[in-house]
C-alpha positions in Angstrom: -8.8 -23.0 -14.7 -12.2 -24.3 -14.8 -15.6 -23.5 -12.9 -15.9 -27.4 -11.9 -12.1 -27.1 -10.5 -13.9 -25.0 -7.5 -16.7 -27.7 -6.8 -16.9 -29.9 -3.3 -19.1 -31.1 -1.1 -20.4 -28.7 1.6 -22.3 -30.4 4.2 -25.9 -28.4 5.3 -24.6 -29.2 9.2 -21.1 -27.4 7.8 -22.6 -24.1 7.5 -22.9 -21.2 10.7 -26.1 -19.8 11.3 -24.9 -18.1 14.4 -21.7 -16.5 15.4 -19.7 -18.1 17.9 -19.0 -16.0 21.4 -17.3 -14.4 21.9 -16.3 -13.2 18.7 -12.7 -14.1 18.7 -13.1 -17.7 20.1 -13.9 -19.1 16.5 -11.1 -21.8 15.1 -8.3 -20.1 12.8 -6.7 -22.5 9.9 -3.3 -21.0 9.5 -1.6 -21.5 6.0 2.1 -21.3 5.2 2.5 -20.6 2.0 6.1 -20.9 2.2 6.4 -24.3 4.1 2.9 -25.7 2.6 1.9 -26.0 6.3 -1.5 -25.9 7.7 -2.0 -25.2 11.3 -5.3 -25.2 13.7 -5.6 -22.4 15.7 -8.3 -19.8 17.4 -9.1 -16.5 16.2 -7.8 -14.6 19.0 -4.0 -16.2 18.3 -3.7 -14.0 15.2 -2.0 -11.3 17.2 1.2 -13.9 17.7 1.8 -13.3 13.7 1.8 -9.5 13.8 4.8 -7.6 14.8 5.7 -4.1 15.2 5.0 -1.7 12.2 2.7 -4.4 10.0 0.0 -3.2 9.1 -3.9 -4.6 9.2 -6.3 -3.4 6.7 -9.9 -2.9 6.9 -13.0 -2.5 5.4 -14.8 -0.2 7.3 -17.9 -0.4 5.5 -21.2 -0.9 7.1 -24.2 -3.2 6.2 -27.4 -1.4 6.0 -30.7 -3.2 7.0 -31.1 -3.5 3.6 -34.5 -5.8 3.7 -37.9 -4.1 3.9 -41.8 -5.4 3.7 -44.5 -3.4 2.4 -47.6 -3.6 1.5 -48.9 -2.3 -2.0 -51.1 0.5 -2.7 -55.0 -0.6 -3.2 -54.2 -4.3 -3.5 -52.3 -5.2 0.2 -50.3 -7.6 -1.3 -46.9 -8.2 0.5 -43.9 -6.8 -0.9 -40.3 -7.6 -0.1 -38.0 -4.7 -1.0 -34.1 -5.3 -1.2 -32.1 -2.3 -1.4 -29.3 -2.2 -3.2 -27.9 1.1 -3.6 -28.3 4.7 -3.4 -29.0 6.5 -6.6 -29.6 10.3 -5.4 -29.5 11.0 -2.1 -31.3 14.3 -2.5 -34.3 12.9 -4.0 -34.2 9.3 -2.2 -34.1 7.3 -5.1 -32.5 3.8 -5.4 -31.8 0.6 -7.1 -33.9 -2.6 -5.5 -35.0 -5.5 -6.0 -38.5 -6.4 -5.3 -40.2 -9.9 -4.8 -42.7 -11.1 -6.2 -41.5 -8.9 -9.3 -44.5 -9.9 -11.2 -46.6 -8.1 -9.2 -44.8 -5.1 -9.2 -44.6 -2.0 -12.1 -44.1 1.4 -12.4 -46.3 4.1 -10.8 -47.3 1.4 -7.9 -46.5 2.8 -4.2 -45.8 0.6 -1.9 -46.3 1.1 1.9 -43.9 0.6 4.8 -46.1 2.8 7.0 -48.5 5.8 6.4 -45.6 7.9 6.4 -43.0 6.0 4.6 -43.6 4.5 1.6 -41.6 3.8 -1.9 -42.9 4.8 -5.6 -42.2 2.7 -8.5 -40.6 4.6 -11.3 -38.3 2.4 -13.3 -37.5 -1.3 -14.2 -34.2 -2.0 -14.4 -33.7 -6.0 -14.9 -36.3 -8.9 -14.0 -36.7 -8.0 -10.3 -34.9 -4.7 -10.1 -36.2 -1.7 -9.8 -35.8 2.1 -9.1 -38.0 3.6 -7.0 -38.0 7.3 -4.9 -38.5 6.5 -1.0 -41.3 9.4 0.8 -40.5 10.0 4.5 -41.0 13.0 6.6 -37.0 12.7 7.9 -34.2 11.1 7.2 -34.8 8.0 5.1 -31.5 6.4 6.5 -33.6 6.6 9.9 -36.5 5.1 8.7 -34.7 2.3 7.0 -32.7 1.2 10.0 -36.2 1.4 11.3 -37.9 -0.9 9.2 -35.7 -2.7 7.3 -34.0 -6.5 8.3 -30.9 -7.5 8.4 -30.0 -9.0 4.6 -28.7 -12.3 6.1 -27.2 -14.3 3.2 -29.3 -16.8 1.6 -27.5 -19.6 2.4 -28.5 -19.1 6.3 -31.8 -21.1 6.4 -33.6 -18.6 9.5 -35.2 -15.2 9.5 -33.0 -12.5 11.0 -33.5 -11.8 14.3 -32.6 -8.7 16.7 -29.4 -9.7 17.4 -28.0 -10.1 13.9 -28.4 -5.7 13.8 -25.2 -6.7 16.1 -23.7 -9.8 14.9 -23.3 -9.0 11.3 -21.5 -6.0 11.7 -17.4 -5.3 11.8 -16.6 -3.5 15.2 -15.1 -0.9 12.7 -18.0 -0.4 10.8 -18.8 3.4 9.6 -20.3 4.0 6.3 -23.1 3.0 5.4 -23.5 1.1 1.8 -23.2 -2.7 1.9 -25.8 -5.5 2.2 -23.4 -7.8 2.7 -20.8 -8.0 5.1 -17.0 -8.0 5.2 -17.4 -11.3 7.1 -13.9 -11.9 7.6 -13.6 -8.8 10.1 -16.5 -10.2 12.1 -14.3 -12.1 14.3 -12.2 -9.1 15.8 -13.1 -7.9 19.2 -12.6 -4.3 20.8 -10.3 -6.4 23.0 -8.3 -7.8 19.9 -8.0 -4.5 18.1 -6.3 -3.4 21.6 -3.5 -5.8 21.9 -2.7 -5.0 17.8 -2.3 -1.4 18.6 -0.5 -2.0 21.8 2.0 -4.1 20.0 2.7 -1.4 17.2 0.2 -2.9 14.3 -1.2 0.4 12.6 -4.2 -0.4 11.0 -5.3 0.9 7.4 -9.3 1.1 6.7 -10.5 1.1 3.0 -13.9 0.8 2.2 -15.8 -1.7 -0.6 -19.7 -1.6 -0.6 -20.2 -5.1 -1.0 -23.3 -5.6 -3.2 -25.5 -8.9 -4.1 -22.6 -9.6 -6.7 -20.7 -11.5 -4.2 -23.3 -14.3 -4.0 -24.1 -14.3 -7.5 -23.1 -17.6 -9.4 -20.7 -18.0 -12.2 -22.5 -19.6 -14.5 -19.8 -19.7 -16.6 -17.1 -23.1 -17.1 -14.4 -20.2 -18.9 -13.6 -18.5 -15.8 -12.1 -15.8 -18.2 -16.0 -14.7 -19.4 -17.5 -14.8 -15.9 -18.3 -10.7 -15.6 -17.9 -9.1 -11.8 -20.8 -6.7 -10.5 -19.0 -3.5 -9.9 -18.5 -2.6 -6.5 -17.7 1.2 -5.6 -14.7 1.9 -3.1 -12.4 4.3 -1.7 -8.7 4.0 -0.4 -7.5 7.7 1.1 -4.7 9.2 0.9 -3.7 8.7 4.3 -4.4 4.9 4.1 -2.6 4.5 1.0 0.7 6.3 3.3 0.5 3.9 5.8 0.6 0.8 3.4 3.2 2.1 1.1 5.4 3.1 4.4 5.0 -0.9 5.3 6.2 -2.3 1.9 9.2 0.3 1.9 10.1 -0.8 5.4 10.0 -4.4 4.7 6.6 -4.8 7.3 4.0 -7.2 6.9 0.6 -6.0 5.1 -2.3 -8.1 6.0 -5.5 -7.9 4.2 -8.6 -8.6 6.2 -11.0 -9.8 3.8 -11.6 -10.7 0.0 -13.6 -7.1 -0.7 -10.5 -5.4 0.8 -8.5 -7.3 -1.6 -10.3 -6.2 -4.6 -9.7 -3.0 -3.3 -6.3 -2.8 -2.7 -5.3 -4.8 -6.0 -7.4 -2.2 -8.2 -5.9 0.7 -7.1 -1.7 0.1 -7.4 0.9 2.1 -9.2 3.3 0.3 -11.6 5.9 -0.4 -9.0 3.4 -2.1 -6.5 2.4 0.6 -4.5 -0.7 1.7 -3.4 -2.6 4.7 -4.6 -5.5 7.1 -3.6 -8.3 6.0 -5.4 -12.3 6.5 -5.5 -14.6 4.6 -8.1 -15.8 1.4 -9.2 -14.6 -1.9 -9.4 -14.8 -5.4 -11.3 -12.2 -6.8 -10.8 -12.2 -10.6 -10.8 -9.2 -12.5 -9.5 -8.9 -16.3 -10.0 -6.0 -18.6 -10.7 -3.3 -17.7 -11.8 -3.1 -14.1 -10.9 0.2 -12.1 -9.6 -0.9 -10.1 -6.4 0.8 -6.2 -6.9 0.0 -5.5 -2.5 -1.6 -7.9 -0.7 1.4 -10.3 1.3 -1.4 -12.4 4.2 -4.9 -12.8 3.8 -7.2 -13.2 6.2 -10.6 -14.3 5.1 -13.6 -17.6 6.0 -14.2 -20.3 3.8 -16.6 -19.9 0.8 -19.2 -21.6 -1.1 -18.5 -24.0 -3.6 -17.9 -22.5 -7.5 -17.8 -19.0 -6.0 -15.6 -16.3 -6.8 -14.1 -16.1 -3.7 -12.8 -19.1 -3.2 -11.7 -18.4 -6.6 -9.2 -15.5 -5.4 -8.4 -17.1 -2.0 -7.0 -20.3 -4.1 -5.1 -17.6 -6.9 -3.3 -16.4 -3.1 -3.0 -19.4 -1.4 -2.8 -22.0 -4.5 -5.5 -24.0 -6.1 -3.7 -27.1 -4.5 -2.9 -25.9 -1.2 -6.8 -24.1 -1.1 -8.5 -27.8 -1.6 -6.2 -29.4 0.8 -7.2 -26.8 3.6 -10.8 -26.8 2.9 -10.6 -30.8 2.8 -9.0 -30.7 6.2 -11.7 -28.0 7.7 -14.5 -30.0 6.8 -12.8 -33.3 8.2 -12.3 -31.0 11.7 -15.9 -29.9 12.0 -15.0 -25.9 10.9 -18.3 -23.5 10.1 -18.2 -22.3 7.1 -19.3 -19.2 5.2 -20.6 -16.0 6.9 -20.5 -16.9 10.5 -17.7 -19.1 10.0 -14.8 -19.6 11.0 -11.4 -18.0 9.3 -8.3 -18.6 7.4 -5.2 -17.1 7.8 -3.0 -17.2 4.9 0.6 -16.3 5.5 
């Protein structure tokens, strides 16, 4: 398939720039696979498809305030620092990207506060850079401190308080991500109750979802677009729960595209899933043969993106376009704070 096979028309007035509340009241498009049905629900009917034993999986990792101003050293100029990984913990030293770049090189320090400051001591690509964060304590303090919340660029506002809130899964734990698993944002403590209560065990993996996810393919071959890797875990006890699912004939469902790329890179040759920790490319577009994932729940994408890329390999390229014709024509919100698809 082609790169202009994923174009369409996304309306400005189509795309969230708040959450609905609560979290659970946003619309759910439910898509049979088997009948080629399409269905308008709300969120918060997802528990009517789960039954006893299925399984829900997670992505439990959580979006750091990954967006910090400074000022430089000597000059004052303001500095936009993106952080978007973690080197060496020991010596504070990461990946980022800084803005304006050209303003930027090795050796300058650039200041957050008196105490807390970053020093320049490696390019990396046009706007990256690796730099060694100073702080008298813990520098994960004094970046959920400082630091923004890394709203996508497609939401036209600054981030305010409440997005420290909004743009976090209720089941976030581990730090890493400057982006979020948006398609768990629309589960509620009160939600994750009535799975549990009717049997539904749920399975958390974790992806660190990096800036790859909103980087365009610029690419019309889909087979020469290249993935950012993405590092993730699946333990051993997660990988027990799944595999007792598929051998008892329950249903897995997948709760977002990142834990998707998880689950599909880590499988044994009979389709089962296996302990893994590392790094990941993957890329899945049409046509692809899923080895784990059986539902998907996940939003609706940008246009040309790989995401809607892998939701159309799951759901069909035919049955995908039909659907996202369908939400537009209903009024759905699209991307982040969107609403969700469920696909059976």
């Amino acid at each position: 398939m082609k790169l202009s096979e994923f174009d369409y028309n996304l309306p400005r007035k189509a795309i969230a720039k708040y959450p609905v509340e609560p979290r659970d009241a946003c619309k759910l498009m439910v898509i049979d696979r088997a009948n080629q049905s399409i269905e308008v629900k709300t969120f918060s009917d997802i528990v009517d498809y789960f039954s006893k034993g299925d399984v829900l999986v997670v992505n439990e990792t959580k979006v750091i305030q990954a967006r910090l101003y400074g000022k430089k050293e000597r000059t004052n100029a303001k500095i936009e620092v993106f952080l978007l990984r973690e080197l060496n913990p020991k010596e504070n030293i990461w990946d980022v990207q800084v803005e304006p770049a050209r303003k930027v090189r090795i050796g300058n320090k650039i200041y957050f506060d008196d105490k807390f400051y970053c020093e320049i001591i490696d390019n990396t690509t046009s706007r990256g850079r690796t730099v060694r964060f100073v702080c008298p304590g813990d520098i994960h303090e004094y970046i959920e401190k400082y630091g923004i919340t890394p709203l996508p660029p497609y939401i036209k506002r600054d981030a305010e308080e409440t997005d420290r809130t909004n743009y976090q899964t209720i089941y976030a734990k581990v730090k890493g991500s400057v982006a979020a698993p948006t398609a768990g944002l629309h589960f509620t403590e009160e939600l994750f109750e009535k799975l549990k209560k009717k049997g539904v065990k749920i399975a958390p993996i974790l992806l660190h979802i990096g800036l790859g996810t909103f980087k365009e393919v610029e690419v019309e071959d889909l087979s020469k677009h290249r993935m950012d890797s993405e590092y993730f875990e699946i333990s051993a006890s997660t990988a027990d729960i799944i595999n007792s699912a598929i051998e008892n004939k329950k249903k897995v469902f997948v709760c977002g595209t990142s834990a998707v790329r998880a689950l599909e890179s880590s499988h044994t040759a009979d389709d089962f899933v296996k302990p893994t920790k590392g790094w990941t490319d993957k890329f899945i577009f049409p046509p692809y043969d899923f080895k784990v994932v059986q539902h998907m729940i996940t939003n609706f994408h940008m246009p040309k993106s790989t995401l809607i890329m892998m939701v159309a390999a799951f759901a069909g390229y035919e049955l995908t376009m039909k659907a996202y014709k369908k939400a537009l024509k209903e009024g759905f919100r699209f991307l982040s704070y969107g609403d969700a698809m469920l696909i059976l």
